[in-house]
C-alpha positions in Angstrom: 139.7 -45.9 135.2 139.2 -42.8 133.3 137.3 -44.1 130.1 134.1 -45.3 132.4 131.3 -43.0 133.1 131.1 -41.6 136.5 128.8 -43.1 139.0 126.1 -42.2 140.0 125.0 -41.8 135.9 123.8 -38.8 135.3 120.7 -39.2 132.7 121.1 -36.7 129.9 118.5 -34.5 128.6 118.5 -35.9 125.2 117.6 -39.4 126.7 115.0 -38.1 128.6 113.5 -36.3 125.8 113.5 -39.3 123.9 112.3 -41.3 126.9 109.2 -39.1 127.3 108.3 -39.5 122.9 108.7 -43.3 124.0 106.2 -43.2 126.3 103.8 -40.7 124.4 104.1 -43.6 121.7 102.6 -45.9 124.0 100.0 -43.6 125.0 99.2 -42.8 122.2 98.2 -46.4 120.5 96.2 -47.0 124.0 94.7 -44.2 123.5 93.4 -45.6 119.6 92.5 -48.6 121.2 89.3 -46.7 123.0 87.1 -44.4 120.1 86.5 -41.9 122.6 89.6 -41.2 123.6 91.4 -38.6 122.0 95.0 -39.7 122.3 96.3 -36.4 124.5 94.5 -38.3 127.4 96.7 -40.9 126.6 100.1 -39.2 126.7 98.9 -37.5 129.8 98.3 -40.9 131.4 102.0 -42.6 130.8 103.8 -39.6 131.9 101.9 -39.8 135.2 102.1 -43.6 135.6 105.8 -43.4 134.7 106.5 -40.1 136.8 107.1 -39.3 140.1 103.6 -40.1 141.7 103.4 -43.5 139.4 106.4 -45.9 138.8 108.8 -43.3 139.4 111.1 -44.3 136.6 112.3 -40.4 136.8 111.7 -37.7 139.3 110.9 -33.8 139.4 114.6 -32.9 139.0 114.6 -34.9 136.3 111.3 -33.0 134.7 113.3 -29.7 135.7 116.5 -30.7 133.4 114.2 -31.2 130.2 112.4 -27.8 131.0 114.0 -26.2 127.9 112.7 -28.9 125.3 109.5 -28.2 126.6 109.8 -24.7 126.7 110.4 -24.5 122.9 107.1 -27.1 122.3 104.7 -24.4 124.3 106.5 -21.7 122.4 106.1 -23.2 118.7 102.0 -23.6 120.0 102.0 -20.5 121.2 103.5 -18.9 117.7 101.3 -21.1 115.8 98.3 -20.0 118.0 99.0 -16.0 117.4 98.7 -16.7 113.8 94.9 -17.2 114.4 95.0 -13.5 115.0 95.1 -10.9 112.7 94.8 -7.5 114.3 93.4 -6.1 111.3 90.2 -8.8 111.2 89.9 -8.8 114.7 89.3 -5.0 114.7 87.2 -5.3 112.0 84.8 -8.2 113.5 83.6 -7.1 116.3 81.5 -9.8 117.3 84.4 -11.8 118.3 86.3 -9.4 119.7 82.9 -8.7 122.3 82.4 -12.8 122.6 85.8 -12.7 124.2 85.8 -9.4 126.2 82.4 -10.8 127.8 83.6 -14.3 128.3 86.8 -13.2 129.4 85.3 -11.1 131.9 82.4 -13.2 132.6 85.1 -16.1 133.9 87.3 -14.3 136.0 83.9 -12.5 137.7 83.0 -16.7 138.6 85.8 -18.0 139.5 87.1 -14.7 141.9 83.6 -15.0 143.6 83.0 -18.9 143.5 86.9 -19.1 145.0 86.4 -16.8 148.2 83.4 -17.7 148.8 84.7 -21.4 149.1 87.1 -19.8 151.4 90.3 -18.6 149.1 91.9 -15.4 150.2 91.2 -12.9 147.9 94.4 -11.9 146.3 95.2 -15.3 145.2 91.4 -15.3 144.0 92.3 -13.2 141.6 95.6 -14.5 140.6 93.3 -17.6 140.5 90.7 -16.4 138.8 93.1 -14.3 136.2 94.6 -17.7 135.4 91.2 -18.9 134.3 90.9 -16.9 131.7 93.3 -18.9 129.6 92.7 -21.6 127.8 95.1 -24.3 126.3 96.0 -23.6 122.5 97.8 -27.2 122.3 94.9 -29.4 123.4 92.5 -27.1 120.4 95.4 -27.6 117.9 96.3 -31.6 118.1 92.5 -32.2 118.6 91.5 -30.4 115.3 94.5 -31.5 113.5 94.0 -35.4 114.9 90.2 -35.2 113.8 91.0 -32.8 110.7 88.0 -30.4 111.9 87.9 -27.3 109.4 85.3 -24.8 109.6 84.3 -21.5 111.2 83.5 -23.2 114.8 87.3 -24.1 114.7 88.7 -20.9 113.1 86.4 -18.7 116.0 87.7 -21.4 118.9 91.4 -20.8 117.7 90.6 -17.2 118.0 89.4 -17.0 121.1 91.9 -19.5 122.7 94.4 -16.7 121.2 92.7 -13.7 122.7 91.8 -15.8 126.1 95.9 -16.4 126.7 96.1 -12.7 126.0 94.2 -11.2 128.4 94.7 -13.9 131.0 98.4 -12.5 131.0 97.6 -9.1 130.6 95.3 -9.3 133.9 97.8 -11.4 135.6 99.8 -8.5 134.7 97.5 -5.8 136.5 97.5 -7.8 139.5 101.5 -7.9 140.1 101.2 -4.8 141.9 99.1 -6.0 144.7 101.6 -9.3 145.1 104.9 -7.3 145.4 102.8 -4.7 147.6 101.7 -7.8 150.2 105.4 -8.8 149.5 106.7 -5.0 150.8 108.4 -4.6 147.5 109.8 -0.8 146.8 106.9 1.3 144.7 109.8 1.1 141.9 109.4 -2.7 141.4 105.5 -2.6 142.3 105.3 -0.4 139.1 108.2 -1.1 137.2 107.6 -5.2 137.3 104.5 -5.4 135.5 105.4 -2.8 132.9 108.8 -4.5 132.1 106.7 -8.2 131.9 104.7 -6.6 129.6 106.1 -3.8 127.4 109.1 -5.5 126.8 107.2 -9.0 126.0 105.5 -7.0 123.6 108.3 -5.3 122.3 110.7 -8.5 121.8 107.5 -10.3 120.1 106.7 -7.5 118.1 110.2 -7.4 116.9 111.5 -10.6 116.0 107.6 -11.4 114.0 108.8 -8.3 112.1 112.3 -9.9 111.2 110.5 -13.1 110.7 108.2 -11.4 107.9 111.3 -9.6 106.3 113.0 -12.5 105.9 109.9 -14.5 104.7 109.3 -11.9 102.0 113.0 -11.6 101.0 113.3 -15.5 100.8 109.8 -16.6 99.4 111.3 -18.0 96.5 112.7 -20.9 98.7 109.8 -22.3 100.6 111.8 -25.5 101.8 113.7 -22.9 104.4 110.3 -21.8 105.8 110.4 -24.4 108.6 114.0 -23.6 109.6 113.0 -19.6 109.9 110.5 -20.4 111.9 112.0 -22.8 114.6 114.8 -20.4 114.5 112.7 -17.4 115.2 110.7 -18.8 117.7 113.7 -20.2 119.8 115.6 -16.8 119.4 112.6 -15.3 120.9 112.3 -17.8 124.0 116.1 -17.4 124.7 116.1 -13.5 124.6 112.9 -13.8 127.1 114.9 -15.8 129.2 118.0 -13.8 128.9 116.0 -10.6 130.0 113.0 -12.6 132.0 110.6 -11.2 130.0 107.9 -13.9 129.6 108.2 -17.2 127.8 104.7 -17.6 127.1 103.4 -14.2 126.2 106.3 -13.4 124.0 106.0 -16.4 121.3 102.3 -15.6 121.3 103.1 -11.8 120.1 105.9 -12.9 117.6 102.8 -15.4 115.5 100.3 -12.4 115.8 102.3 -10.1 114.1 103.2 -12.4 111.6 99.8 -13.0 110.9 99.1 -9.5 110.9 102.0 -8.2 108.9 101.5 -11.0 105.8 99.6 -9.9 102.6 99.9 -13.0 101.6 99.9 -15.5 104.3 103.3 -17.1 103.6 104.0 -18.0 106.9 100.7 -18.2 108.4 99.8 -20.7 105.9 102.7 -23.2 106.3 102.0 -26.6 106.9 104.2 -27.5 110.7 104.1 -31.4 109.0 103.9 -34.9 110.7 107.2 -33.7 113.0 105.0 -31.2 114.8 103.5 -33.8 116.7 106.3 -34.5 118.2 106.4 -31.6 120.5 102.5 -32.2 121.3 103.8 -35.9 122.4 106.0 -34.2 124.6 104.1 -31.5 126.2 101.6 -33.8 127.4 103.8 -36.7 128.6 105.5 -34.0 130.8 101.8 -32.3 131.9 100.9 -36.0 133.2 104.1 -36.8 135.0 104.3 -33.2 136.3 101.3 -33.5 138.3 101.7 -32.7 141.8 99.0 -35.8 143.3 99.8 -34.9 147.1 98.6 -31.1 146.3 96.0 -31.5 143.9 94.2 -34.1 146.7 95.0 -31.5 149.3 93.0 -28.7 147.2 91.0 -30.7 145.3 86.9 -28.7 147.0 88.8 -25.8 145.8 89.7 -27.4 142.2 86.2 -28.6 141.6 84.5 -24.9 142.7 86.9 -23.7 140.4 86.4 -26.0 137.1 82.7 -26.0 137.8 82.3 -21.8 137.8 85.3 -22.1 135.2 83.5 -24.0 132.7 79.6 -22.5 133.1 81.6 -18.9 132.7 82.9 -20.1 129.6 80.0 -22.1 127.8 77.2 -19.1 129.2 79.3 -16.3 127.9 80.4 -17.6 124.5 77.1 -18.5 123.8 75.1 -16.2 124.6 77.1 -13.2 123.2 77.6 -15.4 120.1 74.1 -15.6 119.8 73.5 -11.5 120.3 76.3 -10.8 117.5 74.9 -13.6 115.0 76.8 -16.7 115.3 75.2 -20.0 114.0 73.5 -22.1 117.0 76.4 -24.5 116.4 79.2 -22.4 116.8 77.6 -20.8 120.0 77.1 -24.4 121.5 80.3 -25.4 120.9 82.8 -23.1 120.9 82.1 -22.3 124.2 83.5 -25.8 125.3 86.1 -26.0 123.1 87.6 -23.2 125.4 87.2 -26.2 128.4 91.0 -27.3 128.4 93.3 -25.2 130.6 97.1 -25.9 130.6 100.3 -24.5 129.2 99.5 -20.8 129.8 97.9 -21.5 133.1 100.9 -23.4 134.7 103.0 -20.9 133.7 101.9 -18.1 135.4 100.9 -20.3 138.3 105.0 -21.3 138.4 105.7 -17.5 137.7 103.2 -16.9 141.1 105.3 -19.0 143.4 109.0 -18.6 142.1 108.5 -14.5 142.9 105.4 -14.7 145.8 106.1 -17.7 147.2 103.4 -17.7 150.3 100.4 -16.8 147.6 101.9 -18.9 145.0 101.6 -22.1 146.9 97.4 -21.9 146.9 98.0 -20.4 143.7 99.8 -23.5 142.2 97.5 -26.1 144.2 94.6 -25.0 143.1 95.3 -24.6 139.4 97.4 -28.2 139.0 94.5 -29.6 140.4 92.1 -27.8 137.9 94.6 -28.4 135.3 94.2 -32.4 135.9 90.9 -32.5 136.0 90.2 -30.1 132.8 92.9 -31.9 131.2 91.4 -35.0 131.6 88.0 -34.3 130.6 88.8 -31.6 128.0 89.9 -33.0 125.0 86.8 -35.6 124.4 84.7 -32.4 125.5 87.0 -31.2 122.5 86.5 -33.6 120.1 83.0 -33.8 120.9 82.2 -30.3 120.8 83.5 -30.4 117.0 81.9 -33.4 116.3 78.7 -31.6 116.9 79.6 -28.6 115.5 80.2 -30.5 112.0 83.6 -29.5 111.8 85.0 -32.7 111.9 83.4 -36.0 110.8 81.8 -38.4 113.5 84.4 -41.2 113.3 87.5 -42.5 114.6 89.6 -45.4 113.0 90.1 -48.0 115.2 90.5 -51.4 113.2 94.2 -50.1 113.2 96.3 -48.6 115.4 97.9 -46.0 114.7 101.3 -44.5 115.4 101.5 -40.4 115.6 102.6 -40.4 112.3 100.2 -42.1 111.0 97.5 -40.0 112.9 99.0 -36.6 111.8 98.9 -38.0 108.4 95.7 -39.3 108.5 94.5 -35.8 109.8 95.5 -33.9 106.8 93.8 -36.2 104.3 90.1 -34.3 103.0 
């Protein structure tokens, strides 16, 4: 009979996308049960109970067929991190353009050295240790939004999460050469690669935030189509990165920080995302927990501890003591430093990017930072959430005579 489905079903990707906000739901008012608990722990945990290494309601092919969706949740972060830099500051303070420089270096020095000394070959020690450099912009974002932190600690942490993701790709970058070189690739691809990744990353970013802040301007008058631009920007940009793999993450990135740049008058970088947003954060993280590779992260899990343990004294000693030598306040030195703890979106992209194209380095490569990723993920955002706490960007208190919903907490975060 031709008017029933064909067996065996084929889930769709719409359903599964609203399977995975389900779930996040449920995480979520677990998550508000416990004050501690910031409520990205708790999307992270039904994704992997209900993933392939929990209940196994869906598997990894399934995960693979709602890539895209995901895709254009990292990108809108991403975007919405690069407004936190405008070129024109950052040149301008160069304190925090030092704090990250020194950081930046100061963690991939650590974790290179901590890695092969534990035994890691050295090239994917670096690729390793390159990763580390990033930091994840999402877990910074729903945190402070959740907790409705404002202040200079968080303005500085956004900042250097921005400027962490940048150079993590750009030395990711430097280091393609020596992969397709162990791989025998021609000289042509060993130079040509890299430069394509990242010139034409640049370029399409650069680009469409220029289109984005022509349009802005042109239709200012009519502020309820901001939204719509920007969606529509963003997931131009990730499709033409696809179409010419450029990259996914680094591109979006670009595209907010010259928007930021560009604007005289912060019409973009201003805009309020809304209680929607959180929808994609929901998401992300219910597809980080059920994307967790157990059997590998177990396997490499020495490695993933040297590695989180050099990773997050790098981070904490070099934020904080540069922050002191260029005149930060004591509690954004303290803090900020750990508010750089959380490692994700960025990170597991370039460790995918490793094993799709160098597939005998990538596989340490990927073990070694999902199994980080897990752990930092897990401990990160109450790190987080402490961290601006004590900085006295957000007030010490969590409700919890209620639970809440996402929309409720996302609306509960904007109120003064």
């Amino acid at each position: 009979m031709e008017f029933l489905p064909a067996f065996p079903l084929q889930v769709s990707t719409l359903f599964f996308f609203g399977f995975l906000l389900f779930c996040g739901a449920l995480g979520g008012y677990l998550a508000h049960r416990v004050p501690w608990i910031p409520s990205i722990t708790g999307f992270m945990l039904v994704g992997l109970i209900a993933g392939p290494n929990g209940l196994h309601l869906f598997g990894f092919e399934t995960l693979e067929r709602t890539k895209i969706v995901i895709d254009i949740a990292l990108a809108l972060i991403l975007y919405r991190l690069g407004l936190s830099i405008d070129l024109r500051a950052v040149i301008k303070d160069k304190g925090l353009l030092l704090v990250s420089l020194v950081e930046s270096t100061l963690t991939f020095a650590a974790v290179y050295f901590a890695l092969t000394w534990f035994g890691i070959p050295k090239l994917p020690g670096a690729v390793i240790a390159a990763i580390a450099i990033s930091s994840s912009p999402a877990v910074l974002i729903h945190v402070a939004h959740e907790l409705g932190a404002k202040g200079v600690t968080t303005d500085r942490s956004e900042a250097l999460v921005a400027l962490n993701n940048v150079f993590a790709f750009m030395v990711f970058a430097a280091l393609l050469p020596l992969l397709y070189h162990q791989n025998n690739a021609p000289l042509s691809t060993m130079v040509g690669g890299p430069a394509y990744q990242l010139l034409g990353s640049t370029l399409l970013g650069g680009l469409m935030g220029y289109a984005l802040h022509r349009v802005a301007g042109i239709t200012q008058g009519a502020s309820q189509y901001s939204l719509a631009l920007v969606v529509g920007a963003v997931s131009m940009t990730l499709g033409l990165a696809l179409t010419f793999e450029l990259s996914v993450l680094f591109a979006p990135l670009v595209l907010g920080t010259v928007v930021s740049s560009l604007e005289p008058e912060d019409l973009l970088a201003d805009m309020e995302f809304g209680p929607a947003f959180e929808l994609f954060f929901v998401a992300l993280f219910v597809y980080a927990g059920a994307n967790l590779h157990l059997k590998e992260m177990l396997a490499f899990a020495p490695a993933a501890l040297v590695f989180v343990a050099a990773r997050s004294l790098a981070k904490w000693v070099g934020v904080s003591a540069t922050g002191a030598l260029v005149g930060w306040s004591r509690a954004t030195n303290l803090n900020a430093g750990l508010i750089l703890l959380p490692m994700a979106g960025m990170a597991i992209g370039l460790a995918n990017t490793t094993t799709a194209q160098f597939p005998y380095s990538g596989s340490v490569v990927a073990s070694v930072v999902f199994a980080a990723v897990a752990i930092l993920e897990t401990v990160g955002p109450p790190m987080v959430a402490r961290a601006l706490f004590w900085s006295g960007d957000a007030d010490d208190h969590k409700p919890t005579n209620e639970p809440e919903n996402v929309t409720n907490d996302a609306q509960q975060a904007q109120r003064p």
